[in-house]
N, C-alpha and C positions, 0 to 999 in steps of 0.2 A: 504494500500500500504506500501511497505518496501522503507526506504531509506538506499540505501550503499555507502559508503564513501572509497575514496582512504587512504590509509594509512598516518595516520597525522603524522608520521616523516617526509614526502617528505615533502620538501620547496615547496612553491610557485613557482618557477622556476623549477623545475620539473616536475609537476603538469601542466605543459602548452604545456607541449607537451610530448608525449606516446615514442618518439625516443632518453630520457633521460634513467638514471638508472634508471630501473622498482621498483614500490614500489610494495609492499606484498601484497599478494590477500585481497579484503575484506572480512571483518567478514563473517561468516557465520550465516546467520538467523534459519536455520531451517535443519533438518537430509537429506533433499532435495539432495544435493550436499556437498561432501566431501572434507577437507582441498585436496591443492596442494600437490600430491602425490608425486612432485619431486623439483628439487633447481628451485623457481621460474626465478632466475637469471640466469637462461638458453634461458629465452621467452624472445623478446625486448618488448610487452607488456604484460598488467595483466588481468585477467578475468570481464567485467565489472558489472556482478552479481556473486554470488556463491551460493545462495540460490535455484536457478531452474538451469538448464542446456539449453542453447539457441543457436542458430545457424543460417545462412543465414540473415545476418540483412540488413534490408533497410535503409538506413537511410534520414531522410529529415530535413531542418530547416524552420519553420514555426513561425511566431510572435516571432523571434529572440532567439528561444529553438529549440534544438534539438530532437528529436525523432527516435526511433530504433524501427524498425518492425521485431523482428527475430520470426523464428520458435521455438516451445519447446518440445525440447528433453525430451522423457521418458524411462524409463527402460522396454521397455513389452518384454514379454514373444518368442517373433519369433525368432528363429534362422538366423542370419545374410545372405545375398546373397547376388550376382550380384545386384539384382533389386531392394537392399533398401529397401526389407520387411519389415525388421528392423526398420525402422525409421517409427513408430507408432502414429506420433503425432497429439493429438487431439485437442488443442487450440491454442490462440496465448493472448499472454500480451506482454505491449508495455513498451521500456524503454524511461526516456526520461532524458534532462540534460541541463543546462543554457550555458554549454559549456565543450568541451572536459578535463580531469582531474579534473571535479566538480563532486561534489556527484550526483549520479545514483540513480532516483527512478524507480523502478518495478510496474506495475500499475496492478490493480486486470485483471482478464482475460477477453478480449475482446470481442474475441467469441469461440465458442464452436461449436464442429461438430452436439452434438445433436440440436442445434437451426437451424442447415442448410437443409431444406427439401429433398434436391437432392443427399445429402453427406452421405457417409459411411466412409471414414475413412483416415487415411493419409494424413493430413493438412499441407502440405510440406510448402517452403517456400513462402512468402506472401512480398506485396508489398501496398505501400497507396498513395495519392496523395489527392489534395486539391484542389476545386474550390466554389469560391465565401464562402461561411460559412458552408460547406459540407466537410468532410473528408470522403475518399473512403476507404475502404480496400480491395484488389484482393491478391485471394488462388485458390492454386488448392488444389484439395480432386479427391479422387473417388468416381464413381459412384457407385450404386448396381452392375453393374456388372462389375463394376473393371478396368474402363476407367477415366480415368484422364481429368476433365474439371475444367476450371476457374470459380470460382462466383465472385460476388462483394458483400460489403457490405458498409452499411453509419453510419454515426454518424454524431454528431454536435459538435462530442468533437474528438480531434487527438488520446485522448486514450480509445475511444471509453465508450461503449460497441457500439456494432456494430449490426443492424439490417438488415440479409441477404437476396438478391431477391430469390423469392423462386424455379429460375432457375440456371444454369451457363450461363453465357454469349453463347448468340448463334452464333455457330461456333468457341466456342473454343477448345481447347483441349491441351493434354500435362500440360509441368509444369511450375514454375520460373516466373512468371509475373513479367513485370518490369518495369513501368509509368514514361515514360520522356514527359516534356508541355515543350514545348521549346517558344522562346521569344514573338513568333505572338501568343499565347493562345492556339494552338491545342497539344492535348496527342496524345503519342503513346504508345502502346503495346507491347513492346519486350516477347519474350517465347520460350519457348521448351525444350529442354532435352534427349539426347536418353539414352539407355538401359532400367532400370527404371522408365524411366522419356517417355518411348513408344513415343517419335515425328518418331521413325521405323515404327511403328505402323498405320499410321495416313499420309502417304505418299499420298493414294488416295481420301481423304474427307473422311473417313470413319473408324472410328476403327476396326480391325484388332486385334481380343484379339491372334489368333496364329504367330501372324508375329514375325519377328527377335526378339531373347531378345537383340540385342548391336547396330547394325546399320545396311546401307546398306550392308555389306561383299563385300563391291567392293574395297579395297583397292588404286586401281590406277584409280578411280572416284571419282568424284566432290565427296565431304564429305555433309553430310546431313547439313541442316545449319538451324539457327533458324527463329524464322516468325516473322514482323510486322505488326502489322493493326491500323492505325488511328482507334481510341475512339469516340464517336458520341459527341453532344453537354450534353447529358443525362452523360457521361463519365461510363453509365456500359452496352453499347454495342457499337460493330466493326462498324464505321462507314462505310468500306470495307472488301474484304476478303482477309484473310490471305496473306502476299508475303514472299519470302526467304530474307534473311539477307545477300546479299553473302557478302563473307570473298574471298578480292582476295591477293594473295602471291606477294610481291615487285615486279613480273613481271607479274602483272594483270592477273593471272589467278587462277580459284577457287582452294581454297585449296583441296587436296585430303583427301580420307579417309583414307588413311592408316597414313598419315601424325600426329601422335596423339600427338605430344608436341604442335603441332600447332591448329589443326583444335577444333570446337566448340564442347563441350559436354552438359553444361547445366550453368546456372547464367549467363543468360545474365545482362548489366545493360548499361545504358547510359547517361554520361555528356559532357559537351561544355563545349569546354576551347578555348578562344582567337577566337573565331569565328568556331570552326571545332567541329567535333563530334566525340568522343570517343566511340564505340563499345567494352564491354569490359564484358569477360568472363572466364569460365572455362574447362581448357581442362579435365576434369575426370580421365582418368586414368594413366594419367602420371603427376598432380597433380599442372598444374601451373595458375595461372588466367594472362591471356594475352590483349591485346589489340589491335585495328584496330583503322584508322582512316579515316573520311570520312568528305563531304561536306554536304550530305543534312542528315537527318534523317533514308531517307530512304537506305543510299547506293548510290554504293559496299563501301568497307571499306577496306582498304589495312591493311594489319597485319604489323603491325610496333615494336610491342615487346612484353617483360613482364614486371608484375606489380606485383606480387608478387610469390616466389620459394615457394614451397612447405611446408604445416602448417605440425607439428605431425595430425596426422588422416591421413582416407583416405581420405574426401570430403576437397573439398574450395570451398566459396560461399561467396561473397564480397558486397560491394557498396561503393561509392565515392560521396562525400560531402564536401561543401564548409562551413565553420562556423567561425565565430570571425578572418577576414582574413587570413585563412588556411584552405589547402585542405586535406580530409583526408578519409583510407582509413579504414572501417569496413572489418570484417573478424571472422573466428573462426578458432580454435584448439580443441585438448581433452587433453589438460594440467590437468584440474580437476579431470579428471575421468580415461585418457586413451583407452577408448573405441570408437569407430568409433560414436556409435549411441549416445554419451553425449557429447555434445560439449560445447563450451563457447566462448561467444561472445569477442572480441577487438576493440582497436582501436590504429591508428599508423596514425602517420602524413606522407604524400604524398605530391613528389616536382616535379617538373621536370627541367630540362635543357631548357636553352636557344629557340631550336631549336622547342621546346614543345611534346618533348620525355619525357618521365615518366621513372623518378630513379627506378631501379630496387630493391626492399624493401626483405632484409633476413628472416622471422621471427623468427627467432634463433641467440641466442647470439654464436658467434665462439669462441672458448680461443687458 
């Protein structure tokens, strides 16, 4: 395993939180990933590896450390599209840290598509969770023929290696797993994703490899919305089937699809703050991760704002984490590389108002 360290000029007090002057990217280990192509002091924070390229991170705190589940970006060979051909990724390795602006270790890799029997290819973003001495890992991948399902995988260790069921969970489908156990011990399942991410696809129970590439095309209809299903006591199958996530608009009613600053595209994630539930995603192509909020787990969820404006890149894909009394929000950019399909992982402290509205976070420094 590699360890990388923030920049030992910063003080201590900077170093304690990601929302100070940014220090210097870390070293680089290995031809992997290439110095910061541009004034790092444009980013409000810094890359928290440089040696791989990583994306979509999860993050959780577990026996009072940190841990980041991102996806890892590779350079292949597909020419870029709508659908995220591009993004090829075959493993995943775990970061983990004793606390936010401590040295980052990168852990050898977890798992790997060739150990997954169901899997061919495209190990998009993944999510983990913990019960009793067991750590889970959930990915989606495709199938052989090109259908996007969830598996799980376990360990004994948070950084795994990780030993995959030799199905995907049944009845899943789609992408973006996202394991919230709220206070009474039951998980849930957040998911979906349209265009690339085909939740279009999968309207009827059924995959649909010719259906829409982007979503419904109903513009001034309900917008497609993402699915939960309570986890069994096993935590790697639907204790039920699939429901919608609705996302309702300040005057209680479902977002539309045309509405695209607003309504749901993919990364879902969810946390509780002060008794209430946060719903909290990304809208795709107009590039902002928003949030809703609710009472139960399961919904509706009124849209109440944004949580973070637009990273360099096309994609944003977030998580939100509580750690050494401060909330905070993971994220990527393509600061290292500048291409959509290399991204690199962050982190930035998240606050909110009184009222328990969420600061709306720049990730760009303005002059």
């Amino acid at each position: 395993m590699t360890r990388m360290t923030w920049a030992a000029t910063m003080s201590a007090a900077m170093l304690a939180s990601c929302t100070t002057t940014a220090p210097t990217p870390p070293v680089t280990a290995s031809a992997a990933a290439p110095a910061a192509r541009s004034d790092p002091a444009r980013y409000l924070s810094q890359p928290l590896v440089s040696e791989i390229y990583t994306a979509d991170p999860s993050a959780h705190v577990w026996n009072g450390k940190i841990y980041v589940y991102p996806s890892h970006d590779i350079d292949g060979p597909t020419p870029e599209d709508d659908l995220g051909a591009h993004f090829e990724m075959r493993d995943y390795r775990v970061m983990s840290m004793d606390r936010v602006g401590g040295p980052v270790t990168l852990h050898p890799v977890a798992l790997d598509v060739t150990q997954v029997p169901w899997a061919a290819s495209q190990m998009w973003a993944p999510d983990a969770a913990k019960k009793g001495d067991t750590y889970y890992l959930y990915f989606p991948a495709k199938d052989r023929q090109g259908a996007f399902r969830i598996g799980v995988a376990t360990s004994k260790s948070p950084t795994g290696p990780f030993v995959p069921n030799p199905q995907p969970i049944k009845g899943s489908f789609s992408i973006d797993p996202a394991v919230f156990t709220d206070d009474d011990g039951r998980s849930y399942m957040y998911f979906g994703g349209i265009w690339g991410g085909q939740l279009q696809r999968n309207t009827t129970g059924t995959y649909d490899p010719n259906g829409s590439k982007t979503d419904l095309m109903a513009d001034d209809k309900p917008a497609l919305m993402p699915k939960v299903a309570a986890l069994d006591g096993s935590m790697t199958e639907f204790a039920e089937a699939p429901r919608d996530v609705v996302i309702l608009d300040p005057q209680g009613k479902p977002l539309l699809g045309g509405d695209h600053d607003r309504r749901f595209f993919e990364a879902s994630w969810m946390h509780k703050y002060n008794g209430k539930y946060y719903f909290s995603y990304s809208t795709g192509d107009t590039h902002y991760i928003n949030y809703a909020i609710g009472t139960s787990p399961y919904g509706p969820f009124t849209y109440t704002g944004r949580i973070l404006d637009p990273v360099e890149g096309w994609t944003t894909h977030h998580s939100i984490v509580k750690a050494n009394g401060k909330w905070w929000l993971f994220y990527a950019d393509t600061q290292l590389s500048g291409q959509t399909r290399l991204r690199n992982v962050k982190v930035t402290e998240l606050t909110y108002n009184p009222d328990g509205t969420i600061v709306t976070i720049d990730p760009m420094r303005r002059r």
